[in-house]
N, C-alpha and C positions, 0 to 999 in steps of 0.2 A: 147111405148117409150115416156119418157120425150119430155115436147117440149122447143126446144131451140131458138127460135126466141129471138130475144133480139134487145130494143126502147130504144136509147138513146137521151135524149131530141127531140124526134121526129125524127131521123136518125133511120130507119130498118136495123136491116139485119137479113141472116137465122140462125144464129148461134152468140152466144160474143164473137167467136176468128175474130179479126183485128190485121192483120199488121201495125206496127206502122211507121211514116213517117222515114224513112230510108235508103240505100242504097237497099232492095229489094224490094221498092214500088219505083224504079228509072225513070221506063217508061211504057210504054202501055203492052207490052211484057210481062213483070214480073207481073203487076196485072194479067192481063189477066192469065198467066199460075196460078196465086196465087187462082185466083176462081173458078177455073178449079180442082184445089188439093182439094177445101171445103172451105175455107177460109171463113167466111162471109163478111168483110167488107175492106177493106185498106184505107190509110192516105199515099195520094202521098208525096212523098220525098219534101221538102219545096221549096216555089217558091219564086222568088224574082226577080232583078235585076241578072242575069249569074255572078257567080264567076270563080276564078280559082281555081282548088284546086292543091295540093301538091304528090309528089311520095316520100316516099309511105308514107302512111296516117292509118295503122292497126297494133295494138298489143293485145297480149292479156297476158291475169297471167295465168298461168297453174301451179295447187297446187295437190302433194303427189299423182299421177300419171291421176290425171282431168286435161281431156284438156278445155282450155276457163271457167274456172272459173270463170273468170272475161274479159270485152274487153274493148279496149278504141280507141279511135278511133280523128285523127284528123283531119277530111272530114267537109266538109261546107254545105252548101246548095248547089241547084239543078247549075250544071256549064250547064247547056242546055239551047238553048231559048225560051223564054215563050212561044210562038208560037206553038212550037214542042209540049212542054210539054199539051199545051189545046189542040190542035188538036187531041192526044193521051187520053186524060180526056176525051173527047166527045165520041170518038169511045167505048171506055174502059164502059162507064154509059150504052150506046145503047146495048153492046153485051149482059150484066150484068144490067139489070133492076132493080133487086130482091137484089141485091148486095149495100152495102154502100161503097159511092167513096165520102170519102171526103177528102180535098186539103189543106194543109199546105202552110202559109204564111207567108212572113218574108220581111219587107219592113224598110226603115228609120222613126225615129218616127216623119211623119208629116201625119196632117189630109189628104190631099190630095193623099199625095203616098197611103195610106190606101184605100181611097173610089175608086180610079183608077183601085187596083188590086182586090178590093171585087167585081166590076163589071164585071173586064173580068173575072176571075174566074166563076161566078154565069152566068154568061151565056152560058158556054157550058154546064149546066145542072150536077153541083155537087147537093149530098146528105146536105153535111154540109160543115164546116169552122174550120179547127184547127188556132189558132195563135199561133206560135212558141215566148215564149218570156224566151225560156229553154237551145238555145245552149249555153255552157261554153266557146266556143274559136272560134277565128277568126272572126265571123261576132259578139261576144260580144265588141272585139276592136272596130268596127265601129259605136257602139251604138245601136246596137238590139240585139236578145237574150235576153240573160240573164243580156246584163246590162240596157235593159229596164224590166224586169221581176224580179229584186233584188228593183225595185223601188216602194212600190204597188201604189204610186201613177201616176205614168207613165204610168204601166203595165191598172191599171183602166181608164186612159184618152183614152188611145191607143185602147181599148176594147169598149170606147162608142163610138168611131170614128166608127170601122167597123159596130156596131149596127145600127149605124146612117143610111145606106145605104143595109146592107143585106139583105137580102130575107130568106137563109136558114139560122139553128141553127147554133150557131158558140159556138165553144171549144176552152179555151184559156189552155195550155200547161205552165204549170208551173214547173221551175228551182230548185235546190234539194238544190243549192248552196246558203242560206239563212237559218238565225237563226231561223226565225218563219215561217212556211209555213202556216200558217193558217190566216196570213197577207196578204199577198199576191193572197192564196184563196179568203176571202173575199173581195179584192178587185177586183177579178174580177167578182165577186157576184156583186156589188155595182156598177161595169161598165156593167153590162148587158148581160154577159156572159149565154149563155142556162146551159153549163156545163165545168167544166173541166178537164183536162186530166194530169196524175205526173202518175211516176218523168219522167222528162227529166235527162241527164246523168250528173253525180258526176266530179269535176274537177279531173284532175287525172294525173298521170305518172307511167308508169307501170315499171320501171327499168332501169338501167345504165348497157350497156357492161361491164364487166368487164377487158377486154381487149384491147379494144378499148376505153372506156371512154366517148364515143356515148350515149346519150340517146334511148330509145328504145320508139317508132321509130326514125328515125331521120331522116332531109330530108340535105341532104351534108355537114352532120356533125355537127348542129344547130335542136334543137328541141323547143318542146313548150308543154304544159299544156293541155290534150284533154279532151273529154268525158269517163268516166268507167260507163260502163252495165255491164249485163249479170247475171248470177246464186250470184254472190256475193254480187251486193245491193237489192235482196231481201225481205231482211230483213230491208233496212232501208226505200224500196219503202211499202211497207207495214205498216210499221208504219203512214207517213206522209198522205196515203189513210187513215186509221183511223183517225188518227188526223182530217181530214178534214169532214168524212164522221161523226163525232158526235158531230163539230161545227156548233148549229144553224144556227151564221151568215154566213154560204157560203151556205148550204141548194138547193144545185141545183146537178145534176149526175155528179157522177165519171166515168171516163174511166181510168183503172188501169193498168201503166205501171212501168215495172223493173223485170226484172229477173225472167220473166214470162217462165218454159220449160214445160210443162206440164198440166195435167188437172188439176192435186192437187194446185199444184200453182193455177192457175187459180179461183179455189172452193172457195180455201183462200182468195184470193182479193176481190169477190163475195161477201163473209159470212162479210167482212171487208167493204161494202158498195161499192164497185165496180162495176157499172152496162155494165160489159161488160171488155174487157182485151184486149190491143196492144202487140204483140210480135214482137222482133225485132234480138235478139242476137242468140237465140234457131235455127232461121228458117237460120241464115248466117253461123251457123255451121251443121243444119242437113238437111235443104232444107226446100223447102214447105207440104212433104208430111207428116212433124211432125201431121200437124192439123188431120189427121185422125184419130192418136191416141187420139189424146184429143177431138174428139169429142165423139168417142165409149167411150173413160172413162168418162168423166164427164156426157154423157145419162146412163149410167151402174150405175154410184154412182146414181143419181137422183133417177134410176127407185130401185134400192136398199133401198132406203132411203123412198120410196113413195110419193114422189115429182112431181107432174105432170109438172112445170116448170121449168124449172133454174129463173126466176124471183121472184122465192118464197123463193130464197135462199138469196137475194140482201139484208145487212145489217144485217144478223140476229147476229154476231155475233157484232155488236159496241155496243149496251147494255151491254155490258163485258167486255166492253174495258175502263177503267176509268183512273185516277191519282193514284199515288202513296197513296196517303192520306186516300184512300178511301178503301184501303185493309183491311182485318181482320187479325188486331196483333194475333190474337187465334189458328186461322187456323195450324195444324200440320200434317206433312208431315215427314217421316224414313223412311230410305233406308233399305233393307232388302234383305240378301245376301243367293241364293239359290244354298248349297254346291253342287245338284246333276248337277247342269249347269255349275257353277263354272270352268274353266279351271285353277288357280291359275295362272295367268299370275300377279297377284300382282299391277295391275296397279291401281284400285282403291284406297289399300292399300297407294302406294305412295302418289298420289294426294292427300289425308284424310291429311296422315302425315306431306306432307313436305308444303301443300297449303290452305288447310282447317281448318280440327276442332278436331284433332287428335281423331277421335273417331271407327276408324277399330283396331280392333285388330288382330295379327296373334297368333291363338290357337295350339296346340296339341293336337289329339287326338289320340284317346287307340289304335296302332300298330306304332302309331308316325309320321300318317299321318298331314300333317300340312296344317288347312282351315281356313276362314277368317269370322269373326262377327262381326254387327255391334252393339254397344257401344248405346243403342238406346234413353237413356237418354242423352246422351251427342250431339246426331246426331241434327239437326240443320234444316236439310231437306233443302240442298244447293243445290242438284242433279247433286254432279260435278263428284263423283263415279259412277255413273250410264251414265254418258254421255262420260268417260274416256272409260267405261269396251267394248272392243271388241264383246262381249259373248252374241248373242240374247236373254234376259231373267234370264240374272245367278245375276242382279240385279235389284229390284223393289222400286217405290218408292210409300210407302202405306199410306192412310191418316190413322190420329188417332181421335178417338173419340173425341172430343171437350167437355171439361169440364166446359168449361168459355163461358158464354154469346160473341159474337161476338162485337170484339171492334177496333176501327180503330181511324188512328193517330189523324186525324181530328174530331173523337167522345171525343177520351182522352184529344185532346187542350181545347176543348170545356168544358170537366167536371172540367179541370185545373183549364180556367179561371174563374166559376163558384166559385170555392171554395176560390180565390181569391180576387174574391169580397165580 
């Protein structure tokens, strides 16, 4: 079998599935049972000065019969006190040697509140140091989270503070809620950060009653603006991984979180420079025993693929990952309609016609049966037909031969301005 240990900045553990800091890494109890399922590592739920939090505090988007597509959530950090919380860190490291326990922070931004709680923290014997500078609400009003983590200069000062005093690696935890994220990355590159860890959750509102007039959630009929995870920002946690994983300047490990359900997910953030994966939404709708699965599958893909480690898989795909500019204008691509799979359910047809490039057409054939072809000069290779059609396989999209030298936006500005001159 694949070996799955996985070193992030110097934090161990036996496998790269980690719970991410959250409502199931809440106390000793829940890790403990978390590494007991397989888990390899957890990020206790964030610690701070005790808040209070609100009832009720969870929603979620359920799309076209998916539950929890998407969740949001508008819970604060840890309302327990510190005391409890290390007392339970100490115990939790001792049962779990082998296991990564490391502790989520979240204090005011002053050097001093900073080095006070990197100390007690680090002495019951954590792995590492996330710094939360990612929540979207409620302790953002107070001046941390994410409204010190939208600042890269704040987020960087904040970050040489705990350096200044830590022992273990420390993970700074970046906010999704910002134009550039590869700002902000580098500046916690530039503060001293060993690595860090995105996305933290997307601002969010998940819907209004309709009957009521209530925001969903609400807490006695006043709501507010929470966090959105889960299966839905995916896609946009995955990008910002990339982004960051083939910027030079930040050049230190990813831990890759957002809408992480699965091993595939997983593979993906990997192959995207991800050295290791937090899960948070997955495990508060199917429990902890998800991780079994994902560990059998991603040792399966591995031992499939001939891969003696999962650490072998860590970036391969950001070489591939480029700008727009840098595409080949030449490259072509048609879709190709295969009648014997075909159900004629017409849907691509539509989509072509009324949103695309009109280029399906509906034929007759010899008893008067009626099937659908694609127009394959005219086809465009948009893959909006093939992503509409219900039908596993009844549409393909095939490359064509390439007749023309490979040429891209940024080769043809260049020949432009040449001839220019």
């Amino acid at each position: 079998m694949a070996d799955l240990k996985m070193n992030l900045a110097g934090i161990r553990s036996p496998n790269p599935f980690w719970l991410a800091s959250a409502p199931p890494t809440n106390s000793g109890y829940q890790v403990q049972r978390a590494f007991e399922a397989g888990w390899g590592g957890a990020v206790w739920k964030t610690l701070g000065d005790p808040i209070l939090n609100v009832s009720s505090r969870f929603a979620a988007f359920h799309y076209n019969g998916q539950r929890v597509a998407g969740f949001n959530n508008i819970e604060l950090i840890t309302d327990r006190p510190l005391e409890e919380n290390l007392k339970e860190i100490y115990e939790t490291k001792n049962l779990f040697p082998n296991h990564a326990v490391v502790v989520s922070i979240m204090v005011e931004p002053k050097q001093e509140k900073w080095h006070e709680i990197v100390k007690r923290v680090e002495d019951v014997g954590v792995d590492g140091l996330e710094l939360n500078f990612g929540c979207p609400h409620g302790m953002a009003e107070r001046g941390m989270g994410s409204a010190s983590g939208q600042v890269p200069e704040l987020l960087e000062k904040q970050t040489y503070w705990v350096k200044e005093v830590a022992q273990t690696p420390v993970i700074v935890k970046l906010t999704p809620n910002i134009t550039d994220i590869n700002a902000i990355a580098e500046a916690a590159a530039h503060g001293g950060a060993d690595a860090i860890s995105l996305i933290n959750t997307i601002n969010s509102l998940i819907g209004v009653d309709l009957d009521t007039w209530n925001t969903i959630p609400h807490v006695g009929g006043k709501g507010a603006h929470g966090g959105y995870c889960g299966p839905a920002v995916k896609p946009i946690a995955l990008n910002m991984v990339a982004e960051c994983a083939r910027d030079e300047r930040v050049g230190i490990p990813i831990s890759g979180i957002g809408g992480i359900s699965n091993w595939k997910d997983a593979a993906e953030f990997m192959l995207m420079g991800a050295t290791g994966v937090q899960v948070c939404t997955a495990v508060m709708h199917h429990g902890f025993s998800i991780v079994e699965d994902m560990i059998d599958g991603l040792s399966n893909y591995l031992d499939r693929k001939g891969i003696a480690s999962v650490t072998d898989i860590i970036g391969k795909s950001v070489p591939k990952y480029s700008d727009w500019g840098n595409l080949d204008l030449n490259y072509k691509v048609v879709a190709r309609i295969n009648k014997d799979v075909c159900i004629n359910c017409n849907k691509c047809y539509i989509a072509c016609e009324d949103t695309s490039h009109q280029c399906i057409e509906m034929l007759e054939g010899s008893g008067g049966n009626k099937y659908l072809e694609v127009r394959e000069e005219d086809c465009v290779g948009c893959n909006l037909c093939s992503i509409v059609c219900p039908e596993e396989g009844a549409i393909s999209m095939v490359e064509l031969e390439n007749e023309h030298k490979s040429m891209t936006w940024n080769e043809r500005q260049a020949v432009m301005e040449t001839f220019r001159k």
